[in-house]
MMTF fields as JSON, N, C-alpha, C and O atoms, coordinates in Angstrom:
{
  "mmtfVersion": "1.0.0",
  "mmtfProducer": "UNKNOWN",
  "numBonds": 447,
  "numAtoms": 448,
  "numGroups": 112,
  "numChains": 1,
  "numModels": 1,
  "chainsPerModel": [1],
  "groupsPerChain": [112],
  "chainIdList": ["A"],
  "bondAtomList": [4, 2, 8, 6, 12, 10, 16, 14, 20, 18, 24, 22, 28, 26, 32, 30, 36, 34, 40, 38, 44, 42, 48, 46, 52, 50, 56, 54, 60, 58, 64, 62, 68, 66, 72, 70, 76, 74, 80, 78, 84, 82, 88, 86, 92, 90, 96, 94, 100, 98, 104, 102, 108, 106, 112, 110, 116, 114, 120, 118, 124, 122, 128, 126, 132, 130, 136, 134, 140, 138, 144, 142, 148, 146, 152, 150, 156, 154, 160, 158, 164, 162, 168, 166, 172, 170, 176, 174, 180, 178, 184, 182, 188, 186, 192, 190, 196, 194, 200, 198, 204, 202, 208, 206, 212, 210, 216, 214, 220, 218, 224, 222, 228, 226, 232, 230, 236, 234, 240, 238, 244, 242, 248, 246, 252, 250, 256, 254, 260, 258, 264, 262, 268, 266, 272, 270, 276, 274, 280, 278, 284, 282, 288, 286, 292, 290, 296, 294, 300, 298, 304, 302, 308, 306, 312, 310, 316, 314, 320, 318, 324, 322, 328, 326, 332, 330, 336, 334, 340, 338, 344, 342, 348, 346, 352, 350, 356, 354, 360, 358, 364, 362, 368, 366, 372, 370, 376, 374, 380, 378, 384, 382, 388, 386, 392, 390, 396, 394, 400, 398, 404, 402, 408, 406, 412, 410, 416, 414, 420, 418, 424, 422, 428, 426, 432, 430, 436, 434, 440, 438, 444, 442],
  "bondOrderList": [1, 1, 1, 1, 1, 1, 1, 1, 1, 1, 1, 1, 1, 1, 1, 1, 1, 1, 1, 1, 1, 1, 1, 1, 1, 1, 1, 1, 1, 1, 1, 1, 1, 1, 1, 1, 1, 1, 1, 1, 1, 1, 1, 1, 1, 1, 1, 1, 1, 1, 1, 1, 1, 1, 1, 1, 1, 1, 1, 1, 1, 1, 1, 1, 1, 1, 1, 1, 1, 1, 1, 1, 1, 1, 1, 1, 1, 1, 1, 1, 1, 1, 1, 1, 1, 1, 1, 1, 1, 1, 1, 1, 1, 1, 1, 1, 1, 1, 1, 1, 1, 1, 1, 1, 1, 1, 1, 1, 1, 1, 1],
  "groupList": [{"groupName": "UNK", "atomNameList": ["N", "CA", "C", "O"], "elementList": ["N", "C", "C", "O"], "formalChargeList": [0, 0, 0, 0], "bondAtomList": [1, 0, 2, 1, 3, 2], "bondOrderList": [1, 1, 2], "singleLetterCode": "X", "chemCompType": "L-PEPTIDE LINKING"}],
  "groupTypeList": [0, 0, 0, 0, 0, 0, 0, 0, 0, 0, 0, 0, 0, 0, 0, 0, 0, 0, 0, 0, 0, 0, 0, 0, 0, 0, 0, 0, 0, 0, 0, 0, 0, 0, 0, 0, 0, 0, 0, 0, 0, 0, 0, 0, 0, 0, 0, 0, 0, 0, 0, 0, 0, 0, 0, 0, 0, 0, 0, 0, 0, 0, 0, 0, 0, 0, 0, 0, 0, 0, 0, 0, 0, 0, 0, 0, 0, 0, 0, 0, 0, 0, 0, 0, 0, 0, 0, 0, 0, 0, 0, 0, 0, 0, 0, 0, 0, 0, 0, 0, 0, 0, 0, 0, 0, 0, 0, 0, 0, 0, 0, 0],
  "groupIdList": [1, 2, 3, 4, 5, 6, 7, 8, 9, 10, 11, 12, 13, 14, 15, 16, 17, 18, 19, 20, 21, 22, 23, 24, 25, 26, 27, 28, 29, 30, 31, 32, 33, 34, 35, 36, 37, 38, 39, 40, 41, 42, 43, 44, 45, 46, 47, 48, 49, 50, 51, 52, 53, 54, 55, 56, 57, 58, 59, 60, 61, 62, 63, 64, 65, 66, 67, 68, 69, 70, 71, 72, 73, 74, 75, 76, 77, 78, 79, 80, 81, 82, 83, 84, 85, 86, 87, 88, 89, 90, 91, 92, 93, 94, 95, 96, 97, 98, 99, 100, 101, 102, 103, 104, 105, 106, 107, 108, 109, 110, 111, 112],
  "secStructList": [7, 5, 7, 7, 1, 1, 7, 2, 2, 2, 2, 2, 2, 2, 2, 2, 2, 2, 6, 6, 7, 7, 7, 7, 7, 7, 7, 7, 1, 1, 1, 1, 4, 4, 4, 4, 4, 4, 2, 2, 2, 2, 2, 2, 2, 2, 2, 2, 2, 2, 2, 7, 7, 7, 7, 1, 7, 5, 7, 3, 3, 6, 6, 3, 3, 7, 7, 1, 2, 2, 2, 2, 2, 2, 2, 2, 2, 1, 1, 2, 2, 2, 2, 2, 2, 2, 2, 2, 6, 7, 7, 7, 7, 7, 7, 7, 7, 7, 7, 4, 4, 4, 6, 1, 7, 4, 4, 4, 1, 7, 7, 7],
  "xCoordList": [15.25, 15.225, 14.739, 13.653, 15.37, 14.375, 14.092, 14.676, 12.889, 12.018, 11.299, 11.174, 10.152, 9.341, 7.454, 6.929, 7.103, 5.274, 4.796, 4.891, 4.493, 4.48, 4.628, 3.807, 5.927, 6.826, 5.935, 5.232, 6.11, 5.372, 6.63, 6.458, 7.976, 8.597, 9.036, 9.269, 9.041, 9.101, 8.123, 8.487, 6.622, 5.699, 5.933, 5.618, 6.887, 6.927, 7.833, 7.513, 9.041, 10.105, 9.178, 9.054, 8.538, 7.698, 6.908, 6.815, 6.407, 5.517, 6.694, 6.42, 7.458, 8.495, 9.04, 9.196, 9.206, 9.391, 8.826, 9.245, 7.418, 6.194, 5.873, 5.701, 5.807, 5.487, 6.472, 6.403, 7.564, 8.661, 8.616, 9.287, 7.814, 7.753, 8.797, 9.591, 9.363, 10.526, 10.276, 9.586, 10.961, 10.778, 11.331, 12.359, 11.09, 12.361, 11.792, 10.629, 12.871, 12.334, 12.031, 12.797, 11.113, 11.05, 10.972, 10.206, 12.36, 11.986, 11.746, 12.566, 10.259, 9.655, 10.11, 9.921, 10.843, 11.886, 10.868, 11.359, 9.531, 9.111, 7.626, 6.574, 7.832, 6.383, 6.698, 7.708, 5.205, 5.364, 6.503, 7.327, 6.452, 7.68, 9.123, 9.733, 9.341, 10.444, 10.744, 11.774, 9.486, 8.978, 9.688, 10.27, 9.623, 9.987, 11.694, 12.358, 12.133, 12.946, 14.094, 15.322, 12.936, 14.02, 14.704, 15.827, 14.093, 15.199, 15.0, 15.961, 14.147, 14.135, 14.958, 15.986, 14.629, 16.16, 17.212, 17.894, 17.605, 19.183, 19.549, 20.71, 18.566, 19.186, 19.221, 19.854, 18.259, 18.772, 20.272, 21.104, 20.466, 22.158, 22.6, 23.536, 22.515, 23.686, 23.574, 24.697, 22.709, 22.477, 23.017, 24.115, 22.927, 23.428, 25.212, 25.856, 25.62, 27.131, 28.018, 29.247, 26.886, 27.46, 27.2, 28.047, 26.014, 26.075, 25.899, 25.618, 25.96, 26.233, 25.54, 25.869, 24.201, 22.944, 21.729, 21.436, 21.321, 20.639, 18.932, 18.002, 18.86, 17.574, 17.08, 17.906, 15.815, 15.074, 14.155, 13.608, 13.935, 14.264, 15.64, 16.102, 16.589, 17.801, 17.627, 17.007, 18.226, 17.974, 18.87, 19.644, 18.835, 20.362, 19.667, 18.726, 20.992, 20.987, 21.93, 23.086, 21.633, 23.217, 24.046, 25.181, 23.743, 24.215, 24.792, 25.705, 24.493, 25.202, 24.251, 23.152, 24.526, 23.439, 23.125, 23.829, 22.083, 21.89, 21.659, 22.044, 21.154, 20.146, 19.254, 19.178, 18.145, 17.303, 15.936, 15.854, 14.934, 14.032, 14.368, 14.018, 15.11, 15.159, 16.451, 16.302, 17.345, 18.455, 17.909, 18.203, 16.722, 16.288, 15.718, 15.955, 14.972, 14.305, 14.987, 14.835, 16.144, 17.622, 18.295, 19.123, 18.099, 18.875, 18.326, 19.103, 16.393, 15.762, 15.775, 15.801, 15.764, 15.667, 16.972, 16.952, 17.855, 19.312, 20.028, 20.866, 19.128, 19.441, 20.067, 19.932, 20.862, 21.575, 20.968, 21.679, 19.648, 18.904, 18.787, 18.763, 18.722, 18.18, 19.884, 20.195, 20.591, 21.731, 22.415, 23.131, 21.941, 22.239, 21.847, 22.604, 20.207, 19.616, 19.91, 20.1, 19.87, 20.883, 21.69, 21.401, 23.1, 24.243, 24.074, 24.768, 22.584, 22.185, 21.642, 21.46, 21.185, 20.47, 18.834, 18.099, 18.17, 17.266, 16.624, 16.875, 15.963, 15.136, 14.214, 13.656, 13.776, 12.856, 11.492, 11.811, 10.258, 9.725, 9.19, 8.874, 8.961, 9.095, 7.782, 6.797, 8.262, 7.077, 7.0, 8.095, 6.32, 6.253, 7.117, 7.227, 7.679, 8.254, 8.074, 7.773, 8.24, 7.21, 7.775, 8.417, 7.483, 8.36, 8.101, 7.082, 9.175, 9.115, 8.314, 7.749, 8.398, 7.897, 6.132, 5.641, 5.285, 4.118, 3.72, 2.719, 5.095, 5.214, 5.364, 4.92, 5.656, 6.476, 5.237, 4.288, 5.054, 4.253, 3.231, 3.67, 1.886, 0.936, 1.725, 2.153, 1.938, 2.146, 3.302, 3.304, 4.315, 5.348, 5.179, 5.986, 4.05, 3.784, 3.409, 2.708, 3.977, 3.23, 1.602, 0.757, 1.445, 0.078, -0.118, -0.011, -0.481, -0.355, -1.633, -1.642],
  "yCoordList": [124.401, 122.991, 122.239, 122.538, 121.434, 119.839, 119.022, 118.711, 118.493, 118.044, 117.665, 118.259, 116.221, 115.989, 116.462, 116.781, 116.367, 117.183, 115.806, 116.26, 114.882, 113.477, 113.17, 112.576, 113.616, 113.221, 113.801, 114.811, 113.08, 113.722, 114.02, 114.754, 113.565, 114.066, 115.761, 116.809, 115.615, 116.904, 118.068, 119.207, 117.432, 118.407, 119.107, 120.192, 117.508, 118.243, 119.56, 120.671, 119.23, 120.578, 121.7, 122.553, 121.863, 123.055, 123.425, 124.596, 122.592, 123.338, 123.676, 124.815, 123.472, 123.811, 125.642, 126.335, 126.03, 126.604, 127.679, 128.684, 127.201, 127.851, 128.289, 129.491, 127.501, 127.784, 128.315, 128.429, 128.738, 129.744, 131.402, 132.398, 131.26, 132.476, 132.21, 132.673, 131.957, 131.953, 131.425, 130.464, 132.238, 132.259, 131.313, 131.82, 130.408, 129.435, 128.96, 129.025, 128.497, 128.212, 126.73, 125.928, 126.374, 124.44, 124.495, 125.086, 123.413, 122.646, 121.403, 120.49, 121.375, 119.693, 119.358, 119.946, 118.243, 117.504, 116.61, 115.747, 116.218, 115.089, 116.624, 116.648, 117.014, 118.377, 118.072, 117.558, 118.643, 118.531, 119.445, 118.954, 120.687, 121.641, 120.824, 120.782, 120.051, 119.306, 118.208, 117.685, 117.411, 116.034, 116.143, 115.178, 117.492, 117.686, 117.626, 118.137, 116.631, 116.499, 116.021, 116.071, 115.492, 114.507, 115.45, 115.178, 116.844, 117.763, 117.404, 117.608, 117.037, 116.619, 115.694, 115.769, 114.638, 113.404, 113.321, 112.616, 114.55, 115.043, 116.164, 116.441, 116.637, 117.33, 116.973, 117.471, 115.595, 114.318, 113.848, 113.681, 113.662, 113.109, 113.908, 113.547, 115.326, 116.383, 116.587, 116.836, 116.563, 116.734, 115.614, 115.913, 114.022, 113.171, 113.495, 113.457, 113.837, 114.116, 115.289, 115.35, 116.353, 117.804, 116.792, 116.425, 116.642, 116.359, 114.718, 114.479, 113.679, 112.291, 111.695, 110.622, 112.259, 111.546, 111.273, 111.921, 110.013, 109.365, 110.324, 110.477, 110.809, 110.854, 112.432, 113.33, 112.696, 113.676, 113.515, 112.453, 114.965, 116.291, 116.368, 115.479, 117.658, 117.861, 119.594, 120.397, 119.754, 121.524, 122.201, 122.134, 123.144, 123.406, 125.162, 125.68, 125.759, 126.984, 127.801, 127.389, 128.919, 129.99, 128.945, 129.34, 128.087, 127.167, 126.146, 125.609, 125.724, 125.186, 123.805, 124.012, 122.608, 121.563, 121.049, 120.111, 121.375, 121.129, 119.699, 119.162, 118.979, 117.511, 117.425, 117.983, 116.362, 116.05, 116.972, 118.159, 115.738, 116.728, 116.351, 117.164, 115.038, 114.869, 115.882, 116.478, 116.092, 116.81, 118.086, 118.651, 118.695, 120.493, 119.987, 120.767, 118.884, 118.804, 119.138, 119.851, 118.036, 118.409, 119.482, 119.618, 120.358, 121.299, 122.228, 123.102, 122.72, 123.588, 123.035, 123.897, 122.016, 121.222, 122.027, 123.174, 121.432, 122.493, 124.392, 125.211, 124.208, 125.955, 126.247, 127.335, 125.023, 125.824, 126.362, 127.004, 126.046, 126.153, 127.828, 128.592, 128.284, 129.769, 130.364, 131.511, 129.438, 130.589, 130.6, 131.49, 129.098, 128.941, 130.623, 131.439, 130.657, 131.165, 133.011, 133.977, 132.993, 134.428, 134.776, 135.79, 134.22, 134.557, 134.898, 135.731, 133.979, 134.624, 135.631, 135.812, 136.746, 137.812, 137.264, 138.183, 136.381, 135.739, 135.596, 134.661, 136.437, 136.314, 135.471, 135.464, 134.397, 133.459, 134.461, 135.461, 133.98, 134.684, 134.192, 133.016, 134.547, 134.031, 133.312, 133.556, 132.207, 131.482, 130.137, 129.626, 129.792, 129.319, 127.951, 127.518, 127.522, 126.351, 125.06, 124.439, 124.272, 123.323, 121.884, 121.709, 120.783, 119.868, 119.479, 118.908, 119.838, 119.49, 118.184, 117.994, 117.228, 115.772, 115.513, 114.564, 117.379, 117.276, 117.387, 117.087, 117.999, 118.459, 116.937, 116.911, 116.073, 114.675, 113.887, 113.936, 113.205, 112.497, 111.538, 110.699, 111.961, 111.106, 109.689, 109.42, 108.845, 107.615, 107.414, 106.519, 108.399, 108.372, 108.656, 108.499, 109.078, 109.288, 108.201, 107.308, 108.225, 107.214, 106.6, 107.199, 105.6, 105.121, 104.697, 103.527, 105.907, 105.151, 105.386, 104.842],
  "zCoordList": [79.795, 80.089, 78.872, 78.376, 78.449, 77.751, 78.526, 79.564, 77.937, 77.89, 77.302, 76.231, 77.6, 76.993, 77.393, 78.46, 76.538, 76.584, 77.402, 78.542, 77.526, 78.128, 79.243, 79.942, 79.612, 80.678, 82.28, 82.264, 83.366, 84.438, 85.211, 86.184, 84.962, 86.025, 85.136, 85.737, 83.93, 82.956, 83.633, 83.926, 83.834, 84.354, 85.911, 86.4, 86.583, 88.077, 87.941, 88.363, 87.264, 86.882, 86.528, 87.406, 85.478, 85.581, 86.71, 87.077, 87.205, 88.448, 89.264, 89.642, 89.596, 90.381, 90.245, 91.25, 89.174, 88.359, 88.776, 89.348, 88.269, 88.215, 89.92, 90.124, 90.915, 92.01, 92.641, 93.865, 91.95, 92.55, 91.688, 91.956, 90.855, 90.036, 89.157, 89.976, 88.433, 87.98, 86.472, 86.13, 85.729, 84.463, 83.304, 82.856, 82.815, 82.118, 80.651, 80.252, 80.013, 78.477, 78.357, 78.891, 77.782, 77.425, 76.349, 75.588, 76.131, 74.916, 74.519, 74.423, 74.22, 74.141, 73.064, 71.999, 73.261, 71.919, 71.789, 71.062, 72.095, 71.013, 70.983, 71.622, 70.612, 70.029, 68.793, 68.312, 68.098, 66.961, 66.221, 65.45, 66.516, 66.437, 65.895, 64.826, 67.604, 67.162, 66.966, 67.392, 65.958, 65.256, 63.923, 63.428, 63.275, 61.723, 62.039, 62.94, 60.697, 60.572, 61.688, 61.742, 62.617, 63.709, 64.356, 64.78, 64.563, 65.233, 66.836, 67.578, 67.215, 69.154, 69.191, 69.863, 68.451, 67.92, 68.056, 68.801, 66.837, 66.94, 68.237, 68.538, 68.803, 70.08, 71.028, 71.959, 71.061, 72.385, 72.156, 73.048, 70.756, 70.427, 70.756, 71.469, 70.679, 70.811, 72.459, 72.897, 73.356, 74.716, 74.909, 75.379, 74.823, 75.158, 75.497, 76.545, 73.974, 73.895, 74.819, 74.865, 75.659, 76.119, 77.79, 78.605, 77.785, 79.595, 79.746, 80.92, 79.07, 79.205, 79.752, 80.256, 79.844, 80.663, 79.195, 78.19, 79.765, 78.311, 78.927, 78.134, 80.312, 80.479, 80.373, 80.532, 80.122, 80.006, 81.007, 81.308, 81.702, 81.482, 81.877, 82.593, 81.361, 81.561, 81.782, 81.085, 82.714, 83.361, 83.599, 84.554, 82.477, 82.913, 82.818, 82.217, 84.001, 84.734, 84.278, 84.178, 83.977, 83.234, 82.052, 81.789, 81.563, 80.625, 81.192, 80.565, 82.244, 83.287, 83.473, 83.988, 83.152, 84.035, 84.962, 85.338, 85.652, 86.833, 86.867, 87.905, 86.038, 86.081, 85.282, 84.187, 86.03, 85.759, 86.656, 86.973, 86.869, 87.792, 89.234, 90.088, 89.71, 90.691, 91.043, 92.109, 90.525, 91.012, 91.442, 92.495, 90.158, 90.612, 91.76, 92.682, 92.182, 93.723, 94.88, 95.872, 94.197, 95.695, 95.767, 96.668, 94.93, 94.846, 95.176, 95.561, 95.255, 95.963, 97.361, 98.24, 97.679, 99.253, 99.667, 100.112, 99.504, 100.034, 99.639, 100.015, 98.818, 98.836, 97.405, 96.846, 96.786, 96.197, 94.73, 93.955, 94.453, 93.25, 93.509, 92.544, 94.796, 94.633, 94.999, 95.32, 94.864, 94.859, 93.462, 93.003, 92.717, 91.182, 90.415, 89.889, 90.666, 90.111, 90.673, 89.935, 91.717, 91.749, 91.117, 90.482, 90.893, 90.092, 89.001, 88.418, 88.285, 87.186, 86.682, 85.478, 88.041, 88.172, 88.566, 88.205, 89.031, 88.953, 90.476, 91.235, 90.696, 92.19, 91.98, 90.882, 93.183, 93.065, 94.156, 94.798, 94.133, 94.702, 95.907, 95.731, 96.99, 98.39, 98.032, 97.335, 98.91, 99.144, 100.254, 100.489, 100.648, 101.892, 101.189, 100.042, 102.607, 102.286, 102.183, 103.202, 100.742, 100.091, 99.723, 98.687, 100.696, 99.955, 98.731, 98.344, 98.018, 96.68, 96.262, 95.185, 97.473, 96.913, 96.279, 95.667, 96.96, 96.375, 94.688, 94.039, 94.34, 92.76, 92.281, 91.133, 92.534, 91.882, 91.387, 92.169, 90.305, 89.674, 90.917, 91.704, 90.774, 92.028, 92.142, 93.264, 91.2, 91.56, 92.619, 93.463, 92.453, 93.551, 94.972, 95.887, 94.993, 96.46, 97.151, 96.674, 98.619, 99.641, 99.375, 98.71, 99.89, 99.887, 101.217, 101.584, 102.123, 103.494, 104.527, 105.631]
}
């Protein structure tokens, strides 16, 4: 996935991730890593040009893009994130069933 180090809907995707066991690579395009020489920059242009979405995080599965973070939400809500991730050889690890909406940045939550 890209991503930014910043980003909270970036962080919900990892916990997501994370609270499924599941193993994945980030790459923070504004890290210092990829500060030198404008390379997070030029791989927002080049991500811009492959999947046509201006926004970060972008998640993509078997090389495949799934979205953003709201799409991986909808896509564990309906199933098909753990059938994405099968095809790829990729068992998620059981775990009780979680609405995703607790992973989502505090401010998005209800105030009720």
């Amino acid at each position: 996935m890209f991503v930014l180090e910043w980003c909270e809907f970036c962080w919900s995707a990892r916990k997501r991730f994370n609270a499924l066991g599941v193993a994945y690579r980030s790459i923070d395009l504004d890290s210092v890593e990829y500060q030198l020489g404008d390379l997070g920059g030029r791989l927002r242009l080049a991500l811009r040009g492959k999947s046509g979405m201006l926004s970060i995080s972008q998640i993509f599965v078997g090389g495949e893009l799934l979205g953003g973070c709201n799409e991986l939400f909808g896509a564990y809500a309906d199933g098909r994130l753990a059938m994405l991730l099968r095809a790829q050889g990729i068992e998620q690890a059981e775990t009780p069933a979680l609405d995703p909406t607790i992973l989502a940045p505090v401010w998005l939550h209800s105030r009720g």
